[in-house]
LUMKOL-631701 format. One record per atom (N, C-alpha, C): residue number from 0; x, y, z; atom name. Coordinates in Angstrom, 3 decimals. Example, Ala and Ser with C-alpha at 12.3 -4.5 7.8 and 13.67 -1.06 7.14 Angstrom:
num, X, Y, Z, atomo
0, 13.190, -5.690, 7.800, N
0, 12.300, -4.500, 7.800, CA
0, 13.200, -3.300, 7.800, C
1, 12.850, -2.250, 7.080, N
1, 13.670, -1.060, 7.140, CA
1, 12.900, 0.030, 7.870, C
END
This chain:
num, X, Y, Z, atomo
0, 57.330, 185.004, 179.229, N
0, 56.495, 183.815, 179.340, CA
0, 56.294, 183.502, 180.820, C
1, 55.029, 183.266, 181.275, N
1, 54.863, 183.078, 182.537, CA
1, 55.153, 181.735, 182.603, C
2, 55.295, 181.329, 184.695, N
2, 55.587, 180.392, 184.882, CA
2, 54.691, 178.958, 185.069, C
3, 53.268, 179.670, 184.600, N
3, 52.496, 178.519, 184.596, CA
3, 52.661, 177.861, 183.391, C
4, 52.557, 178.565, 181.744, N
4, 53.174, 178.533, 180.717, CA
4, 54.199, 177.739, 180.420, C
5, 55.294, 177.572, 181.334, N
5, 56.621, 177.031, 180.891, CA
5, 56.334, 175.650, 181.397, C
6, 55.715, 175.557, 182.999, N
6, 55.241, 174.245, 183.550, CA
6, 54.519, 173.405, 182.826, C
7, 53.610, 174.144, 182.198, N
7, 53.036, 173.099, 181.119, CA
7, 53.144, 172.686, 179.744, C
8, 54.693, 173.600, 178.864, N
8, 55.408, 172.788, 178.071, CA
8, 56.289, 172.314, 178.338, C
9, 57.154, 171.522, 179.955, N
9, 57.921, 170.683, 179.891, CA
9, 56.614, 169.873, 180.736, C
10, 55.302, 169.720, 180.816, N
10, 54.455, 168.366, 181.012, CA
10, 54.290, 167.590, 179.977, C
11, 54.063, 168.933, 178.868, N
11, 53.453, 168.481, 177.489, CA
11, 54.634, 167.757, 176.912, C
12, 56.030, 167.895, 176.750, N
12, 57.381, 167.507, 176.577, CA
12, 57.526, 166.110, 177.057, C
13, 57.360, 165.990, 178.624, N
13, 57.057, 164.985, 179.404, CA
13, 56.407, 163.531, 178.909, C
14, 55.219, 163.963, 178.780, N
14, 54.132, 163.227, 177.999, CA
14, 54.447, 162.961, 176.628, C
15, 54.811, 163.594, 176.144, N
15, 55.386, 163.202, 174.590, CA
15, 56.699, 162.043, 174.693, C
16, 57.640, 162.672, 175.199, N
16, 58.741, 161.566, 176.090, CA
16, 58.560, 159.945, 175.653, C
17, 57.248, 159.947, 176.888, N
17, 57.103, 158.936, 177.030, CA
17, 56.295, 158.743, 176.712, C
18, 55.064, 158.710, 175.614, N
18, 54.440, 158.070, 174.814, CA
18, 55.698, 157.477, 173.765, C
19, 56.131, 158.074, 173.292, N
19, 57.550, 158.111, 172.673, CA
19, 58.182, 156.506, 172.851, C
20, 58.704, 156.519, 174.031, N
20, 59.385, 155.649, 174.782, CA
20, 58.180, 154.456, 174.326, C
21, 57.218, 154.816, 175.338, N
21, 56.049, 153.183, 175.523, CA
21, 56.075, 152.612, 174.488, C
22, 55.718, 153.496, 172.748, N
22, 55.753, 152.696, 171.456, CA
22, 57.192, 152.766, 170.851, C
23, 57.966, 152.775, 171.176, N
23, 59.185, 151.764, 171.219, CA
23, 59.759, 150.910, 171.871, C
24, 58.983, 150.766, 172.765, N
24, 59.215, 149.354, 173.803, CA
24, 58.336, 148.662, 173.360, C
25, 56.874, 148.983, 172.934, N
25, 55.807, 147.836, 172.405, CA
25, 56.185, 147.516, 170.933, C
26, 57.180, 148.064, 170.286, N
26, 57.458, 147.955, 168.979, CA
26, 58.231, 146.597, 168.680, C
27, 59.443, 147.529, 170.103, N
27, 60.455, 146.199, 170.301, CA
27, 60.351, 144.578, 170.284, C
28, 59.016, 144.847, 171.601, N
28, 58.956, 144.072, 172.018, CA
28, 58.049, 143.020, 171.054, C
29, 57.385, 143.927, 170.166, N
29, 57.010, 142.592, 168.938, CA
29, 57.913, 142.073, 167.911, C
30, 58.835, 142.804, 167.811, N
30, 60.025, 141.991, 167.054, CA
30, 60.776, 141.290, 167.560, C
31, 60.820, 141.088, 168.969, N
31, 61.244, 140.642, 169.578, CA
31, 60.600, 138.869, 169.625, C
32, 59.307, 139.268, 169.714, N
32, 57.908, 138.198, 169.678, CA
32, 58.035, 137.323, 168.569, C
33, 58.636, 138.095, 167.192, N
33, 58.359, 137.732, 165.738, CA
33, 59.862, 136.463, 165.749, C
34, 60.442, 137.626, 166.228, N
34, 62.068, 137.339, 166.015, CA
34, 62.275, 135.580, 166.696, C
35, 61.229, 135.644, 167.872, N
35, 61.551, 133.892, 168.588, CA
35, 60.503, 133.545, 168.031, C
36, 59.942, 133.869, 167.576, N
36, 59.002, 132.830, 166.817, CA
36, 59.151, 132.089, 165.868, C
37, 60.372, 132.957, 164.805, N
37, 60.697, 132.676, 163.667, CA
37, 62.057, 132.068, 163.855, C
38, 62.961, 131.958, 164.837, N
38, 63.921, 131.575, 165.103, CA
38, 63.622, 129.613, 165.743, C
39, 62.788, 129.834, 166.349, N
39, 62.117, 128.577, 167.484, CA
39, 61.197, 127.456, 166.874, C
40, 60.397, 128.721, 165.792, N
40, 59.184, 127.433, 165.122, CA
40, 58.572, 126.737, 166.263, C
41, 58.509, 125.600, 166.015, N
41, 58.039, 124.517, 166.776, CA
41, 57.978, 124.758, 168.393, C
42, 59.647, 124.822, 168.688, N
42, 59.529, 125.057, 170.077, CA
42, 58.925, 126.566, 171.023, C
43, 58.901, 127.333, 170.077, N
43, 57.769, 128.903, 170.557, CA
43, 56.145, 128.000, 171.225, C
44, 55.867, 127.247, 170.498, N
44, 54.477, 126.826, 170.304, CA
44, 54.375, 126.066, 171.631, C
45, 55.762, 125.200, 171.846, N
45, 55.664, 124.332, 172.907, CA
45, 55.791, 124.965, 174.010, C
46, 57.007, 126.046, 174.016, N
46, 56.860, 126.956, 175.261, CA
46, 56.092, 128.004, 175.606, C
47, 54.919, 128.004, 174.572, N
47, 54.076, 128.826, 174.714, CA
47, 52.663, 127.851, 175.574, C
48, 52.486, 126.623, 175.336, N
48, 51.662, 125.122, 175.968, CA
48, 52.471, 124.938, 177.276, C
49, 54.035, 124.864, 177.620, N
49, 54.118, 124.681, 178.727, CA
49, 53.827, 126.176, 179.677, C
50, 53.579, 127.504, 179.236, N
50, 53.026, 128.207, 180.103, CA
50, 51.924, 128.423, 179.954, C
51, 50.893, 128.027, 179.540, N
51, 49.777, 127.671, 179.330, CA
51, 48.889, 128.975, 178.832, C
52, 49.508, 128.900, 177.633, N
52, 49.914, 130.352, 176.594, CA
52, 49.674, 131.620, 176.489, C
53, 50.372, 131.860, 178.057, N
53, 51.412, 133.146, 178.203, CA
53, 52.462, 133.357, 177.617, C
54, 52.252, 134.066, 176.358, N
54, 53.383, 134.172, 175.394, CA
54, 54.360, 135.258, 176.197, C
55, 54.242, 136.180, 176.828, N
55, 55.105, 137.121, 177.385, CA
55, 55.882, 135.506, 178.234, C
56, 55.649, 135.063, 178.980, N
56, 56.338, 134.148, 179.929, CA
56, 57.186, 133.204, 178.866, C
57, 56.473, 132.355, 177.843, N
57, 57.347, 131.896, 177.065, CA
57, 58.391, 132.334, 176.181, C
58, 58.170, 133.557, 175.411, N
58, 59.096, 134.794, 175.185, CA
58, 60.440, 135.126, 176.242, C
59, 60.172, 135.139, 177.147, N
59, 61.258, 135.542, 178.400, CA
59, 62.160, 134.411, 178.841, C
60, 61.162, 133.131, 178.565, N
60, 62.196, 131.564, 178.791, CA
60, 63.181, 131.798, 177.035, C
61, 62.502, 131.636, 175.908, N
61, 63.339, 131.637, 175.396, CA
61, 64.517, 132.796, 174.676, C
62, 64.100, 134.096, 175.189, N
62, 65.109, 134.691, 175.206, CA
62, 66.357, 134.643, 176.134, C
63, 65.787, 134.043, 177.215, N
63, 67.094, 133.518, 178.367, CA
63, 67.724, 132.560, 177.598, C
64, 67.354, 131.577, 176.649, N
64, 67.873, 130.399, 176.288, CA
64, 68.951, 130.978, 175.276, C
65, 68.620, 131.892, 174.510, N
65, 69.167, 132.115, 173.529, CA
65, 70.293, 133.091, 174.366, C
66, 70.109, 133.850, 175.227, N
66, 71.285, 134.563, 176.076, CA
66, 72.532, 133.563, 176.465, C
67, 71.748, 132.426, 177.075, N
67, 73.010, 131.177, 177.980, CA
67, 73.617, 130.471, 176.158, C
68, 73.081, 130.127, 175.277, N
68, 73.666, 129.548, 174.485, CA
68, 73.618, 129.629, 173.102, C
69, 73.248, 131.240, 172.394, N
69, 73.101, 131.765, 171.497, CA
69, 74.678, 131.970, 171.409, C
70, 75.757, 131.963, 171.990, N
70, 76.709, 132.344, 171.218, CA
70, 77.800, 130.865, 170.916, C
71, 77.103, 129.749, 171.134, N
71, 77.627, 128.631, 170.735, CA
71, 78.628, 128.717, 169.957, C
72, 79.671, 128.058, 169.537, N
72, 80.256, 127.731, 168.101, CA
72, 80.204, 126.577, 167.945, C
73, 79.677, 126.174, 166.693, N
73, 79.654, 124.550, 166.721, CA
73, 80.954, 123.820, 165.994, C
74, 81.277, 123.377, 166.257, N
74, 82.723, 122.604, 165.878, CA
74, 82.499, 121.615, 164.534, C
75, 83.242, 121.963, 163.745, N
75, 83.268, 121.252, 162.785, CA
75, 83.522, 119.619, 162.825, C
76, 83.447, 118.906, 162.358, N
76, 83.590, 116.922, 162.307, CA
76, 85.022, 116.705, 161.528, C
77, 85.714, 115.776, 161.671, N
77, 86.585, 115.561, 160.906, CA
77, 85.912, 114.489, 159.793, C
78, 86.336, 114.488, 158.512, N
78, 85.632, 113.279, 158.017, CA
78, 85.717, 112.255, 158.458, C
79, 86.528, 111.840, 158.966, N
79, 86.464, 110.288, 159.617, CA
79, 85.637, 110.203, 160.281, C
80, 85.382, 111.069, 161.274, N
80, 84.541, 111.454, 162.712, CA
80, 83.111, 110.948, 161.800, C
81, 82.827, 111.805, 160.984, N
81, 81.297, 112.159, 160.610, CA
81, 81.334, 110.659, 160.056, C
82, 81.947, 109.739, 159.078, N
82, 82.002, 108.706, 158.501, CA
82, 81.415, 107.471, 159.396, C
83, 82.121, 107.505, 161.071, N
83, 82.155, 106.914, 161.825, CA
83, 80.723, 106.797, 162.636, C
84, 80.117, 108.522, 162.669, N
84, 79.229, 108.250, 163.181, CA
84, 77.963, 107.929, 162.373, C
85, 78.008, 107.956, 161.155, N
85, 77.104, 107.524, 160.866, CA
85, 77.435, 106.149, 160.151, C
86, 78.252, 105.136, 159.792, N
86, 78.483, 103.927, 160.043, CA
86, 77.596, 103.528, 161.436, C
87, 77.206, 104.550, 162.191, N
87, 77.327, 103.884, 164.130, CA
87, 75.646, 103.951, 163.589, C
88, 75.013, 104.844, 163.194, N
88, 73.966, 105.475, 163.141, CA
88, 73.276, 104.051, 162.494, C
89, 73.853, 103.985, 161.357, N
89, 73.314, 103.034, 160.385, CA
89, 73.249, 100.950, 160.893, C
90, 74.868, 100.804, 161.819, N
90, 74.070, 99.710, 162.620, CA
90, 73.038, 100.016, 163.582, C
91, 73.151, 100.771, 164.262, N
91, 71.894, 101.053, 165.059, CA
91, 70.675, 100.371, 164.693, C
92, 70.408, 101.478, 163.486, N
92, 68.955, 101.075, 162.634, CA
92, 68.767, 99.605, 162.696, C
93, 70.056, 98.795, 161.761, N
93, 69.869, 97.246, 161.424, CA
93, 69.685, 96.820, 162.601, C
94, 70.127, 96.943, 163.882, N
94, 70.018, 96.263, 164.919, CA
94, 68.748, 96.228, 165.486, C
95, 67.982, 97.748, 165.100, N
95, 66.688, 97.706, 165.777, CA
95, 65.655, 96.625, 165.086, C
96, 65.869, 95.698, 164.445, N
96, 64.781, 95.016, 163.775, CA
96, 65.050, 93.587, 165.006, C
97, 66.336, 93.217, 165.238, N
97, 66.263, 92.432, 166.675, CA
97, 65.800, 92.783, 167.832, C
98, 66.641, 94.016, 168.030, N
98, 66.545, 94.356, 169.648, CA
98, 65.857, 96.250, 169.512, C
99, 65.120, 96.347, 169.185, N
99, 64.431, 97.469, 169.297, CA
99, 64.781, 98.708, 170.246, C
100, 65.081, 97.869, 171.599, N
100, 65.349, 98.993, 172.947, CA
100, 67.005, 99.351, 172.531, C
101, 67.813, 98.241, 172.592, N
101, 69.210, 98.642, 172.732, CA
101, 69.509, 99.205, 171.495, C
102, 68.815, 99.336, 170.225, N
102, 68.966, 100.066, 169.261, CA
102, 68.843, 101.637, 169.538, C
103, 67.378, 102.032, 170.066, N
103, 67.375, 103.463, 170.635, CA
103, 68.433, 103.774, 171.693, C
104, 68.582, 102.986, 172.226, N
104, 69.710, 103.484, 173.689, CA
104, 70.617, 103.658, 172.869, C
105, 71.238, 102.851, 171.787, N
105, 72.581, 103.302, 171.184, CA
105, 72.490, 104.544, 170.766, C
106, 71.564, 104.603, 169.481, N
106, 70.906, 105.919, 169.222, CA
106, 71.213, 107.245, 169.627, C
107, 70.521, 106.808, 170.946, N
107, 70.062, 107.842, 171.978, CA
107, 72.187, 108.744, 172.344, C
108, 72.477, 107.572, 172.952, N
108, 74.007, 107.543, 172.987, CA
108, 74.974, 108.109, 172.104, C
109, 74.765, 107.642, 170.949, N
109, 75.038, 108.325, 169.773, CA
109, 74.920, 109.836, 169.306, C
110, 74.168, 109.871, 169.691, N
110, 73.373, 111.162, 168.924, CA
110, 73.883, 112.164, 170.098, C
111, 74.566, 111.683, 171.356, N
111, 74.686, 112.771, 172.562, CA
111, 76.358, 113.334, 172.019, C
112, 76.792, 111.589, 171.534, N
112, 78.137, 112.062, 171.869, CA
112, 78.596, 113.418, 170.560, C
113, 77.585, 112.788, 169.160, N
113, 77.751, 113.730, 167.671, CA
113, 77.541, 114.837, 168.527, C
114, 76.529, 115.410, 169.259, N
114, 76.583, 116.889, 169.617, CA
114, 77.870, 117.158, 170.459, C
115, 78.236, 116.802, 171.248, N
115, 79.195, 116.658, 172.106, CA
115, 80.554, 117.241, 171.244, C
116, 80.664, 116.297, 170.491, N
116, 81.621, 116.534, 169.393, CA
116, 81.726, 117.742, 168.660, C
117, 80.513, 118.495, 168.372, N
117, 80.109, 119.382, 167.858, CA
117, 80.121, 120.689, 168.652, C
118, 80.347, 120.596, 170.154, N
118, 80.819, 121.302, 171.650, CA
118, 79.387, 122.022, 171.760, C
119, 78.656, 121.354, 171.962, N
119, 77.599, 120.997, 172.870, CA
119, 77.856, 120.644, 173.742, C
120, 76.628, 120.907, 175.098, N
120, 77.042, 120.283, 176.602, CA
120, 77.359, 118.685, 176.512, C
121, 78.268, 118.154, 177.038, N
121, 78.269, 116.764, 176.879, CA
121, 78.118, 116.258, 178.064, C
122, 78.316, 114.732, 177.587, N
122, 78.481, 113.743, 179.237, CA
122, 76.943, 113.631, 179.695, C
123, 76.737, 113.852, 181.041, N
123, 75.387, 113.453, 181.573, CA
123, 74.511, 114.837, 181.373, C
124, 75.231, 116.032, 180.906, N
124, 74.248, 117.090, 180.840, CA
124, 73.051, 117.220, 180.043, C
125, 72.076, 116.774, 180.046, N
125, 70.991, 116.592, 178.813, CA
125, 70.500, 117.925, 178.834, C
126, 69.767, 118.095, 180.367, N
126, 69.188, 119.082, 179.787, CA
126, 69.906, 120.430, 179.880, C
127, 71.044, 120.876, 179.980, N
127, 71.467, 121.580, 179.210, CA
127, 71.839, 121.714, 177.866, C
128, 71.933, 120.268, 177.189, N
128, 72.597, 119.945, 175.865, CA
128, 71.125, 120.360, 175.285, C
129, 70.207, 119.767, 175.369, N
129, 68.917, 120.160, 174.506, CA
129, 68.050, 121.570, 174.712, C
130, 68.876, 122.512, 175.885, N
130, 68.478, 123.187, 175.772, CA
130, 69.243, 124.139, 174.529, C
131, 70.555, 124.048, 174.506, N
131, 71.361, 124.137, 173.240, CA
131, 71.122, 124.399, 172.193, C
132, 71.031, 123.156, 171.750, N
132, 70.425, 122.683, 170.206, CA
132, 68.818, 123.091, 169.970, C
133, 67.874, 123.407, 170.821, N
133, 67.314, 124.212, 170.900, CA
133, 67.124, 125.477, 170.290, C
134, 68.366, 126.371, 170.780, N
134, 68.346, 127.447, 170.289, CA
134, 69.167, 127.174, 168.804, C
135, 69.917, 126.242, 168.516, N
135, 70.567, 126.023, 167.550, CA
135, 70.189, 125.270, 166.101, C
136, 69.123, 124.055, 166.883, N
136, 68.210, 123.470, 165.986, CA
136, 67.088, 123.293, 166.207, C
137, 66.105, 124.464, 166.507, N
137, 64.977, 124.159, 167.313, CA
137, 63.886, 122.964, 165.963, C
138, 64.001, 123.172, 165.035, N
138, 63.195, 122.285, 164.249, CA
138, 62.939, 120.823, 164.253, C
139, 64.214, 120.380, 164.814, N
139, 64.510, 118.889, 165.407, CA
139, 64.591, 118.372, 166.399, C
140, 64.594, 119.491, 167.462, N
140, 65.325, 118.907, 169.068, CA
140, 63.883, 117.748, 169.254, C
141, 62.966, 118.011, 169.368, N
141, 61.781, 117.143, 169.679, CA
141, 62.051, 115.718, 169.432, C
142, 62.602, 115.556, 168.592, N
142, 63.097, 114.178, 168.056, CA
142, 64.199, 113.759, 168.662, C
143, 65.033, 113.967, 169.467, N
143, 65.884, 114.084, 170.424, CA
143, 65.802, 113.601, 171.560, C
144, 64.617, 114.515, 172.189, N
144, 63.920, 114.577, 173.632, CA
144, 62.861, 113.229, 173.264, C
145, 62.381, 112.677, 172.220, N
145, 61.108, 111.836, 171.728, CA
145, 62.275, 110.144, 172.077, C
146, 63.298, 110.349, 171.396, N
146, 64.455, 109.393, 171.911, CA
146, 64.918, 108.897, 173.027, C
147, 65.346, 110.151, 173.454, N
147, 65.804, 109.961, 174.815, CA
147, 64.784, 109.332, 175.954, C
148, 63.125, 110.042, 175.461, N
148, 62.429, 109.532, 176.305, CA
148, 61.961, 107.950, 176.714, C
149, 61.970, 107.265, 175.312, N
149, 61.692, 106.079, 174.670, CA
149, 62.872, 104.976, 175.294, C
150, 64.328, 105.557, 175.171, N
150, 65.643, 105.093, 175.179, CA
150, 65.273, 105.228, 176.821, C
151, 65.329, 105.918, 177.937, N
151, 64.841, 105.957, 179.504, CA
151, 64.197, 105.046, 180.211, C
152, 62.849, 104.932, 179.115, N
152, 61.559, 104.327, 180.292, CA
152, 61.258, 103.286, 179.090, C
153, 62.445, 102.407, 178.703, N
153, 62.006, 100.737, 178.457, CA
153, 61.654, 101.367, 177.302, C
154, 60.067, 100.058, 177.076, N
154, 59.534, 99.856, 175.780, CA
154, 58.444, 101.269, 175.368, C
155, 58.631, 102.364, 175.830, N
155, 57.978, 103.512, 175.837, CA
155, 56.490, 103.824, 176.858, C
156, 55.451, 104.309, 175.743, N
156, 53.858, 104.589, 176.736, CA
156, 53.423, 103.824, 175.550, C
157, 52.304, 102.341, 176.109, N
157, 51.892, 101.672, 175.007, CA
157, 50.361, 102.961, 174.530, C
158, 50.010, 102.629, 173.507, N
158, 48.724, 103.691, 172.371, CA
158, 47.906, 102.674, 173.122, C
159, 47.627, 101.737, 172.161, N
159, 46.651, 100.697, 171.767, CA
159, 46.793, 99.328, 173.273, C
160, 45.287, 99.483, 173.566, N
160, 45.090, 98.575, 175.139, CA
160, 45.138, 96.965, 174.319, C
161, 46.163, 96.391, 175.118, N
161, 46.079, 95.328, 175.108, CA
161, 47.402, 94.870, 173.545, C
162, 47.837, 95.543, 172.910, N
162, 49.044, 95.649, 171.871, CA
162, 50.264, 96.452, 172.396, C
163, 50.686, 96.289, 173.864, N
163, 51.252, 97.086, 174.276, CA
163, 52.648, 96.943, 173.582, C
164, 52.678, 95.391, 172.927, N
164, 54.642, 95.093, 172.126, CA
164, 54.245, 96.328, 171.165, C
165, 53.643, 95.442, 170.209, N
165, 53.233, 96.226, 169.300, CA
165, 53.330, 97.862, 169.034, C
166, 52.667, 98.343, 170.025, N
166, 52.495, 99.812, 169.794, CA
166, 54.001, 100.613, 170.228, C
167, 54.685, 100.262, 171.319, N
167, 55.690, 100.440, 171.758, CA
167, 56.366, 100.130, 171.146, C
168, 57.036, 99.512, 170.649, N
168, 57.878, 99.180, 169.340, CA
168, 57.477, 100.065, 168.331, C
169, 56.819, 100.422, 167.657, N
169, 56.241, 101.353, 166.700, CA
169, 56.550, 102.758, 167.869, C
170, 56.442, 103.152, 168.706, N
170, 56.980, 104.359, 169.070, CA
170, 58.347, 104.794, 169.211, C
171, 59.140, 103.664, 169.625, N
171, 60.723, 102.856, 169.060, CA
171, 61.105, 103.534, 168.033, C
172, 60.321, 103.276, 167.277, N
172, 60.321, 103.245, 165.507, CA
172, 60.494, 104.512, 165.063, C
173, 59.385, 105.196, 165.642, N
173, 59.032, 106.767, 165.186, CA
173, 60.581, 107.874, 165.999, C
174, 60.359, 107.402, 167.041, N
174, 61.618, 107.922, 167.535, CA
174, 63.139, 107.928, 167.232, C
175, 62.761, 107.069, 166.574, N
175, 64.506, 106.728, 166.278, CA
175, 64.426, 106.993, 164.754, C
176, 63.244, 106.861, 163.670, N
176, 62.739, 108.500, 162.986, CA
176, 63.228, 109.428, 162.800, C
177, 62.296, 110.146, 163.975, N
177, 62.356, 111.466, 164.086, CA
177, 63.791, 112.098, 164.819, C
178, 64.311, 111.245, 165.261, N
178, 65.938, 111.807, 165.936, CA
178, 66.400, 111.856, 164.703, C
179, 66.195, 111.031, 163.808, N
179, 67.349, 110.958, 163.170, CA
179, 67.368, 112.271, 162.209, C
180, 66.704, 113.120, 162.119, N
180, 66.658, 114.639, 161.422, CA
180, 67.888, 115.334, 161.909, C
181, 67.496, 115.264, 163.251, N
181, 68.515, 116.293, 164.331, CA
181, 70.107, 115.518, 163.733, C
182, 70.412, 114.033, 163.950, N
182, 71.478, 113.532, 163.804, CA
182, 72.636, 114.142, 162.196, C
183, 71.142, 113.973, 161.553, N
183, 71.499, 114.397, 160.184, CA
183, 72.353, 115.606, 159.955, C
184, 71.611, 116.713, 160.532, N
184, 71.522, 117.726, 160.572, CA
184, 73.551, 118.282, 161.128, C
185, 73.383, 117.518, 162.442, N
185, 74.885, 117.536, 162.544, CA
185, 75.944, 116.904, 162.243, C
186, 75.673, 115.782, 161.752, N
186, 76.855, 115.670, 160.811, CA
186, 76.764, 116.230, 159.885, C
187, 75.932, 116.128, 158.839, N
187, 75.722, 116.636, 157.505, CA
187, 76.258, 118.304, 157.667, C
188, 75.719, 118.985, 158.187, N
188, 75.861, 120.639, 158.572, CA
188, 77.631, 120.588, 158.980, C
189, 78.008, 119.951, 159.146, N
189, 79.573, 120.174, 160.020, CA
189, 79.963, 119.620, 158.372, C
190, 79.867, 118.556, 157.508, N
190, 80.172, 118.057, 157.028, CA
190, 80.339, 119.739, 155.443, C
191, 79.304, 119.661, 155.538, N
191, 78.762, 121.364, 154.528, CA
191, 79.410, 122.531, 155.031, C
192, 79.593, 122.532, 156.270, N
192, 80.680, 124.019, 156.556, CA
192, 82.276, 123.609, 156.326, C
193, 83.073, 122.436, 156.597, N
193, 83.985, 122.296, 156.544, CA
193, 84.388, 122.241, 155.060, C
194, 83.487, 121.685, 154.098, N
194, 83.539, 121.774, 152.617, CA
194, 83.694, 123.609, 152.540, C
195, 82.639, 124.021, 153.137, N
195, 82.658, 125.199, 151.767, CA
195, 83.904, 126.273, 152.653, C
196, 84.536, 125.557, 153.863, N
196, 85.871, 126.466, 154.338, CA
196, 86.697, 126.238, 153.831, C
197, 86.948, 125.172, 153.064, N
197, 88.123, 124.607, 152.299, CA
197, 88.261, 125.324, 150.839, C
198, 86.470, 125.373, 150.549, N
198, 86.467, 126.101, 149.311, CA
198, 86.709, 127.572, 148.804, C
199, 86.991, 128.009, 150.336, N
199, 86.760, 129.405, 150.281, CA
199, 88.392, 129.732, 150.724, C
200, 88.918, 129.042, 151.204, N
200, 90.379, 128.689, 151.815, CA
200, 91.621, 128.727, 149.974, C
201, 90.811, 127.556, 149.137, N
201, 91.397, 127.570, 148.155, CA
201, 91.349, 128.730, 146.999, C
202, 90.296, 129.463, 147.272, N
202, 90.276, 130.739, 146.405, CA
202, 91.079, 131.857, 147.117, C
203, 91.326, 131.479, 148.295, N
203, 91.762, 132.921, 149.198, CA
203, 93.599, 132.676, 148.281, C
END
């Protein structure tokens, strides 16, 4: 076999290689695509709007997210714990029909320390804590961040010109809502794993 011959079946080899290679990296890289999409829901969509939808760029934020805090363990509640916080949860609510703001701030407060508890970032770390729960509860965090924002800057962003109580209070409202999924979620979820370890404890 001559040597021009041999040169051009390790090009042809070459080229095969790496066509090879390219559609298993573009393969990857859509399951990869599928995989945070279906993991994120909601928040894919948002980090796909804050890069102003460069999905490769939003893809790469939240696969970093899921690198720093995909291997979480979330800590179970003691019943008292979970009892307590939502006793806390539930004045909250009643209180917000007086005082609207210091209801969300409790809330807001509340809802840091349940994750906390749950060994989430705690203390003043927010945005590491929501970047967290994020990867952990991306279906709810919004309601979280919708809190916290409300609970920050007073009586919120008034809608309606000239109803600024009004409308602000009603965003109050919605917020302390929509947190309350996420809240649920961790007690209730700590509350459902520690049951079915006990249950699985008593058959062992």
């Amino acid at each position: 076999m001559s040597t021009g011959v041999i040169i051009l079946i390790v090009i042809a080899v070459v080229v095969v290689i790496g066509a090879i290679a390219l559609a298993l990296r573009t393969r990857g890289g859509a399951r990869g695509g599928r995989g945070l999409k279906r993991r994120f829901g909601p928040e894919y969509e948002r980090a796909v709007a804050r890069h102003d939808g460069d999905t490769k760029a939003a893809e790469h934020e939240l696969a970093q997210l899921v690198e720093r805090h995909g291997g979480l363990k979330e800590r179970a509640l003691e019943p008292a714990d979970a009892e307590r916080f939502e006793a806390h949860w539930a004045a909250a609510q009643e209180h917000f029909v007086d005082a609207p703001h210091e209801a969300v701030a409790e809330a807001e407060r509340l809802l840091a320390e349940v994750a906390g508890a749950r060994g989430y970032p705690d203390g003043d770390r927010y945005e590491e804590r929501v970047e967290a729960l994020a990867v952990h509860h991306a279906p709810h965090v919004q309601g979280y961040r919708h809190l916290h924002h409300v609970a920050r800057n007073g009586s919120g962003t008034s809608r309606t010109p000239g109803a600024s109580g009004a409308s602000s209070t009603e965003e109050m409202r919605e917020a302390l809502l929509e947190a309350r999924a996420l809240f649920e979620e961790l007690v209730g979820g700590s509350r459902s794993r520690r049951t079915s370890e006990r249950t699985h404890a008593g058959r062992s």
